[in-house]
PLY file of the C-alpha trace (Angstrom):
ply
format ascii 1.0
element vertex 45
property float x
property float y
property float z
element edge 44
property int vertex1
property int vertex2
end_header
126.31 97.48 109.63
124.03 98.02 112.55
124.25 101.56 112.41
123.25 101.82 108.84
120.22 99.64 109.23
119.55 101.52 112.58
119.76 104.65 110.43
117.49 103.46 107.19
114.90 102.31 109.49
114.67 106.17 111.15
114.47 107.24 107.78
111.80 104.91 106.26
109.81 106.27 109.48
110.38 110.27 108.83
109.43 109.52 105.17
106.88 107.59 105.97
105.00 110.31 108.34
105.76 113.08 106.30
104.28 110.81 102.84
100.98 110.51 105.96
100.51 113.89 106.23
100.94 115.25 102.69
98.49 112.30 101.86
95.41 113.29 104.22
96.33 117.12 102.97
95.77 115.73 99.39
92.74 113.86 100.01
90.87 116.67 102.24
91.35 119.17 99.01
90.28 116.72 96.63
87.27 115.97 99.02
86.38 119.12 98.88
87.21 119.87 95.10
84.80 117.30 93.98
82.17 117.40 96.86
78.45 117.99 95.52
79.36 116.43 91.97
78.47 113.14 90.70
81.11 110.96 90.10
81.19 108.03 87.88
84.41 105.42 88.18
84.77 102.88 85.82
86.12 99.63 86.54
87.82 97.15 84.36
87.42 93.68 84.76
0 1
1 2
2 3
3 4
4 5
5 6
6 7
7 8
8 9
9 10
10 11
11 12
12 13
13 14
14 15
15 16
16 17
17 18
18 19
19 20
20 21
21 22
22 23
23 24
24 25
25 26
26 27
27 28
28 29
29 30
30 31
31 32
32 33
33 34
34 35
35 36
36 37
37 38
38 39
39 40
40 41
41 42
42 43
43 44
């Protein structure tokens, strides 16, 4: 039992830095995608 919790936890923490760096990948294009263009966001209340 300790082994499998030992083992979920190391992958919760390799998922979680890979899910990091595909994220700030993702971001940095769409920064630059939609740099110089207005943007208008709608928000729903």
């Amino acid at each position: 039992m300790a082994t499998t919790r030992w083992r979920d936890t190391v992958k919760r923490v390799r998922l979680r830095k890979a899910f990091r760096k595909i994220y700030t990948k993702l971001v940095r294009e769409l920064e630059k995608k939609f740099s110089g263009k207005v943007r208008i966001q709608q928000v729903r209340m």
